[in-house]
C-alpha atoms as a printed R data frame, in Angstrom:
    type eleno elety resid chain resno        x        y       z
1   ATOM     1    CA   UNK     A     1 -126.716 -236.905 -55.920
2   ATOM     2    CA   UNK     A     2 -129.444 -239.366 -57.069
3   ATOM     3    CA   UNK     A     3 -128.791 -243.132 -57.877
4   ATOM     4    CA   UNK     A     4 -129.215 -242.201 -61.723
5   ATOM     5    CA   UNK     A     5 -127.224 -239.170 -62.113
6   ATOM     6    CA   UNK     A     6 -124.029 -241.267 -60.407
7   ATOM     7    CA   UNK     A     7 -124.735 -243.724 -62.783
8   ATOM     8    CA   UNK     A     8 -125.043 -241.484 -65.526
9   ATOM     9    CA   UNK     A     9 -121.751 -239.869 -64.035
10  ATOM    10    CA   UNK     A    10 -119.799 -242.982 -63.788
11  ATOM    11    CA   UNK     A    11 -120.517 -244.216 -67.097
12  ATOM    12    CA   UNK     A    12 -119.085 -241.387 -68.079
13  ATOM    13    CA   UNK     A    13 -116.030 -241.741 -66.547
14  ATOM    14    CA   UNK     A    14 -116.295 -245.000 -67.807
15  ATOM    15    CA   UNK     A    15 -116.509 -244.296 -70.906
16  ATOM    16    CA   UNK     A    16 -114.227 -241.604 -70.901
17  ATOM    17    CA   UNK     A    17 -111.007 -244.129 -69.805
18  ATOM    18    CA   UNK     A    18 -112.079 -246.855 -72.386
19  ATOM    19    CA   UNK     A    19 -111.784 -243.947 -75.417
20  ATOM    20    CA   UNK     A    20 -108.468 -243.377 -74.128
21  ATOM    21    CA   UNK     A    21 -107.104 -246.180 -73.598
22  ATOM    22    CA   UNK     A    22 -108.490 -247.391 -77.214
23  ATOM    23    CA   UNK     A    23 -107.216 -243.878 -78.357
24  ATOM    24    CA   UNK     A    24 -103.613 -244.721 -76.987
25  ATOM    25    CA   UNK     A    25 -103.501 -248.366 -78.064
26  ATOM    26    CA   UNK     A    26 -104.521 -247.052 -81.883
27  ATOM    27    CA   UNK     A    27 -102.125 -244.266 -81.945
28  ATOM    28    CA   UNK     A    28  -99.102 -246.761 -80.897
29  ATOM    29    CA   UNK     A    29 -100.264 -249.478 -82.901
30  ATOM    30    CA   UNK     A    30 -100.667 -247.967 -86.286
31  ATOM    31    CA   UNK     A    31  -97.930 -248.753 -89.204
32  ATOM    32    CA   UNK     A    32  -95.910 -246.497 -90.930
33  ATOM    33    CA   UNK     A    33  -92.957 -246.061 -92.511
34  ATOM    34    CA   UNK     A    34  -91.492 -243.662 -89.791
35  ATOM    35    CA   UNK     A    35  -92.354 -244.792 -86.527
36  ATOM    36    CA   UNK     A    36  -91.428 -242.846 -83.589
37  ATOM    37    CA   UNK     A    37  -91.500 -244.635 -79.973
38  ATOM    38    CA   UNK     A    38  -94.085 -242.541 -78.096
39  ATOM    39    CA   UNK     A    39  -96.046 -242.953 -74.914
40  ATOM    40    CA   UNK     A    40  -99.513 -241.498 -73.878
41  ATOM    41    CA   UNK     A    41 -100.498 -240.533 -70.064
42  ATOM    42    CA   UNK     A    42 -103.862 -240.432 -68.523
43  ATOM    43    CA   UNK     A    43 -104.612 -238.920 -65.715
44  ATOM    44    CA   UNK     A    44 -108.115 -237.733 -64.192
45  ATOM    45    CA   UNK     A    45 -107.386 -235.667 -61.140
46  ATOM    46    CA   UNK     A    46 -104.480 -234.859 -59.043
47  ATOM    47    CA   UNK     A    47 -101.915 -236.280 -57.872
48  ATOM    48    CA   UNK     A    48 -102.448 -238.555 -54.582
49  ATOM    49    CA   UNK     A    49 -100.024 -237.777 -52.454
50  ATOM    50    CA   UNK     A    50 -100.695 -240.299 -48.997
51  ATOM    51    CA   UNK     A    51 -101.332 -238.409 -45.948
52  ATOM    52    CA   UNK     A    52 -100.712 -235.183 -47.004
53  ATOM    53    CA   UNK     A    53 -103.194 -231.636 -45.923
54  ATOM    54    CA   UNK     A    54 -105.907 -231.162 -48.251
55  ATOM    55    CA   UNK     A    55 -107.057 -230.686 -51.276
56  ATOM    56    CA   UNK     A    56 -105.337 -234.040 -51.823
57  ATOM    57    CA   UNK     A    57 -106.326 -237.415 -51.220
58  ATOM    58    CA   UNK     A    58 -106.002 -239.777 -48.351
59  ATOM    59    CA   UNK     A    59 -105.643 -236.899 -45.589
60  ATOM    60    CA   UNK     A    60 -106.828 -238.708 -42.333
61  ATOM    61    CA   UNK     A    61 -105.904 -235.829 -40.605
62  ATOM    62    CA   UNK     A    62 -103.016 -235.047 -38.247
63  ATOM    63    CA   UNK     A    63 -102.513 -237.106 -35.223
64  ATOM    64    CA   UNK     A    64 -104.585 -236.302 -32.194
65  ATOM    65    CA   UNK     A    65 -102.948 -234.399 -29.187
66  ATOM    66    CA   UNK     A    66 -104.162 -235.018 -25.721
67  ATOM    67    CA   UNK     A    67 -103.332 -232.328 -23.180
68  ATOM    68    CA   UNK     A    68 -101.320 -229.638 -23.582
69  ATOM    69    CA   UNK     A    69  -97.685 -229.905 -24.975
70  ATOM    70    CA   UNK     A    70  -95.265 -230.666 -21.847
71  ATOM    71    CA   UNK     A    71  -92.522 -228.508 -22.388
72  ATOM    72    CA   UNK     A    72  -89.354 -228.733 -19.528
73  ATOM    73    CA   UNK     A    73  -87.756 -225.557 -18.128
74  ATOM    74    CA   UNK     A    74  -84.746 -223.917 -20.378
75  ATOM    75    CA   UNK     A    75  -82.032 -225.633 -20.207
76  ATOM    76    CA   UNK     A    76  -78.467 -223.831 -19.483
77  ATOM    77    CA   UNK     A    77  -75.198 -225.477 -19.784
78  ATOM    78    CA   UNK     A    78  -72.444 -223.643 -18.019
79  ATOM    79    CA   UNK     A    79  -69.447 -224.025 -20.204
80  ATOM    80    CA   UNK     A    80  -66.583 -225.648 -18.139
81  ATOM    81    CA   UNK     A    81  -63.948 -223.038 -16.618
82  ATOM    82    CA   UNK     A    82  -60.776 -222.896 -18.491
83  ATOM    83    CA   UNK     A    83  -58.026 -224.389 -17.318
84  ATOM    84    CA   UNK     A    84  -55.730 -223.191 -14.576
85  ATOM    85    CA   UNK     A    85  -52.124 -223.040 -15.851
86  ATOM    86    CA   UNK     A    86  -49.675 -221.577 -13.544
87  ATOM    87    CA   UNK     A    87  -46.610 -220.550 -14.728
88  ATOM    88    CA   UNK     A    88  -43.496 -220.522 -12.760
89  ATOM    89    CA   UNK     A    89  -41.135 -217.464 -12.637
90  ATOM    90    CA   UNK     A    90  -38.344 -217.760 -14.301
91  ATOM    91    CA   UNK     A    91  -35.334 -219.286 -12.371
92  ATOM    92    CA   UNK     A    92  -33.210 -216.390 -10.658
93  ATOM    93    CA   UNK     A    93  -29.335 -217.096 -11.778
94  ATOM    94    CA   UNK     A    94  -27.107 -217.553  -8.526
95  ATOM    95    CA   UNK     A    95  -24.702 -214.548  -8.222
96  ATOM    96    CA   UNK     A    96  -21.070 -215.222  -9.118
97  ATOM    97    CA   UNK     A    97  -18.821 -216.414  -6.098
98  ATOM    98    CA   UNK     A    98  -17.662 -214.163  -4.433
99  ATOM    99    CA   UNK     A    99  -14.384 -213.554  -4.645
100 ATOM   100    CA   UNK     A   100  -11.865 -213.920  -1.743
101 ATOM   101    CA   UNK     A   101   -8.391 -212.808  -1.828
102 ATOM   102    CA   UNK     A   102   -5.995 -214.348   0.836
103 ATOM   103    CA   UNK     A   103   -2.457 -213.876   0.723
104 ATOM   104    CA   UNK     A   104   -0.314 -216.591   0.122
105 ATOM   105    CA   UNK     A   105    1.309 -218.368   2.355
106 ATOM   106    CA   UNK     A   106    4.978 -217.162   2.709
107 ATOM   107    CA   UNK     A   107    7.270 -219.562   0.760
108 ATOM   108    CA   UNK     A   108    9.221 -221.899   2.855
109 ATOM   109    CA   UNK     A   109   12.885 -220.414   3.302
110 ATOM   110    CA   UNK     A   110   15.252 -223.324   2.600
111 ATOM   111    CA   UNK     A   111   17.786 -222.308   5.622
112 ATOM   112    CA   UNK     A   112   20.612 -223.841   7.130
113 ATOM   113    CA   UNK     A   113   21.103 -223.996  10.658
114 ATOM   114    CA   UNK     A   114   24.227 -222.306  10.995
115 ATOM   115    CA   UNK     A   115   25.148 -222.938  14.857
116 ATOM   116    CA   UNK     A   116   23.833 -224.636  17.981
117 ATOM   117    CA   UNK     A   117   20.174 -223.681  19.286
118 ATOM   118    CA   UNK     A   118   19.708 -221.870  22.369
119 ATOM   119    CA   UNK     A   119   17.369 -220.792  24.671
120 ATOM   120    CA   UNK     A   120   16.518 -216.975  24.572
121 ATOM   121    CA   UNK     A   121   15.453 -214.637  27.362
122 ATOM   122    CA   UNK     A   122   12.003 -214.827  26.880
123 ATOM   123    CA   UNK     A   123   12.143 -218.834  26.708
124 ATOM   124    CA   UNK     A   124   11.588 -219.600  23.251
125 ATOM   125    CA   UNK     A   125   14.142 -221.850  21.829
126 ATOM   126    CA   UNK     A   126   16.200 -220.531  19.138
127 ATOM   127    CA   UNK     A   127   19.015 -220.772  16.418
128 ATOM   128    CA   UNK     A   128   20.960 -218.942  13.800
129 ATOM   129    CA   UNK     A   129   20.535 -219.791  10.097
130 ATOM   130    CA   UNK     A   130   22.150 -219.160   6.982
131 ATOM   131    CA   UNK     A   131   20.178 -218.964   3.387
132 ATOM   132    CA   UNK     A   132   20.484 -217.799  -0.105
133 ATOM   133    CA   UNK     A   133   18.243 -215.107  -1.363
134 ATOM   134    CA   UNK     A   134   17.259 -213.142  -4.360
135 ATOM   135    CA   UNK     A   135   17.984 -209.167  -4.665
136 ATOM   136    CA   UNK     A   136   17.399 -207.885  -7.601
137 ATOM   137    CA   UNK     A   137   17.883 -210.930  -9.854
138 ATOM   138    CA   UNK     A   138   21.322 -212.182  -8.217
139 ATOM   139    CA   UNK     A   139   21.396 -214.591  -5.499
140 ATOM   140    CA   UNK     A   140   22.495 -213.150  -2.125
141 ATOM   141    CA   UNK     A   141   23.965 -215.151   0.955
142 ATOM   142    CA   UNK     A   142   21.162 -214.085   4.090
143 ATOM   143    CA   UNK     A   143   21.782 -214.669   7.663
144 ATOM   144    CA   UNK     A   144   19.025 -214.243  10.666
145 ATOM   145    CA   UNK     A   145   17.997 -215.987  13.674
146 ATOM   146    CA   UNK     A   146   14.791 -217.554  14.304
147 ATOM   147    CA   UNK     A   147   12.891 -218.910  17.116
148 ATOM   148    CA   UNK     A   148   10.691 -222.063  17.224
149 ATOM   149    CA   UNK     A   149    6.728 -221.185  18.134
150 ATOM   150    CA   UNK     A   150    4.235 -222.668  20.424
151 ATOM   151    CA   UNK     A   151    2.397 -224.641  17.569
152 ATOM   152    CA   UNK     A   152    5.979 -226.044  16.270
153 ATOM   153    CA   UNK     A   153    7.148 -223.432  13.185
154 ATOM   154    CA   UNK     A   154   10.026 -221.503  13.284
155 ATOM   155    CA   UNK     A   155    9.665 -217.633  13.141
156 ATOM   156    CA   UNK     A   156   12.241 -214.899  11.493
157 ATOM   157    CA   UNK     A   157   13.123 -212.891  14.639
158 ATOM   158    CA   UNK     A   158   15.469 -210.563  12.975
């Protein structure tokens, strides 16, 4: 483009932003009974958006790379093992007692010695007694002899 047609050109544009301006200042400045609050937008061109691709303005262009990208090898993250939870058995109930019958010790017979003690053939020292027993509900006079042991008791001989 020659020096006179850019002049020509920006007198133009020159031009062309004075009329509209003048334009806008008339159109909001003129009297009337009804006035009506309005506004008037130039524009010549699009919008300018800063460093944005073309067809806009202000594109410097994206950001040199030197080399190759540097990329790292995959990473894999092994989830963490769940955790171990032992669980104990369930407590085994101790069997019942067992149960052990023993006979009960013979009552002590209340006796009365009924006569001297004496020494029997096979050495044991012995006596005659006299007691009181129960047969069939009614109390029964009971006679025997019994013989004194190694360990100190007396035994019913007959």
């Amino acid at each position: 483009m020659s020096g006179r047609v850019g002049a020509v050109c920006g007198g133009v544009v020159f031009g062309g932003v004075v009329f509209g301006l003048a334009l806008a200042v008339g159109l909001t400045a003129l009297p009337g009974p009804a006035q009506a609050r309005s506004s008037v937008f130039l524009s010549f061109g699009g919008p300018v958006y800063p460093d944005y691709p073309p067809p806009y303005r202000h594109f410097h262009g994206y950001p040199p790379v030197y080399g190759a990208p540097v990329y790292g090898p995959p990473v894999y993250v092994v989830p963490a093992p769940p955790p171990v939870v032992y669980v104990q058995p369930a407590p085994v109930p101790a069997p019942p007692p067992a149960v052990v019958f023993t006979e009960p010790a013979p009552a002590p017979i209340a006796a009365t010695p009924a006569g001297p003690a004496y020494t029997a053939r096979n050495g044991q020292l012995c006596r005659e007694y006299q007691t009181t027993v129960m047969v069939g509900g009614l109390a029964q006079p009971g006679y025997g002899t019994a013989c004194r042991q190694p360990d100190g008791s007396w035994r019913v001989v007959n």
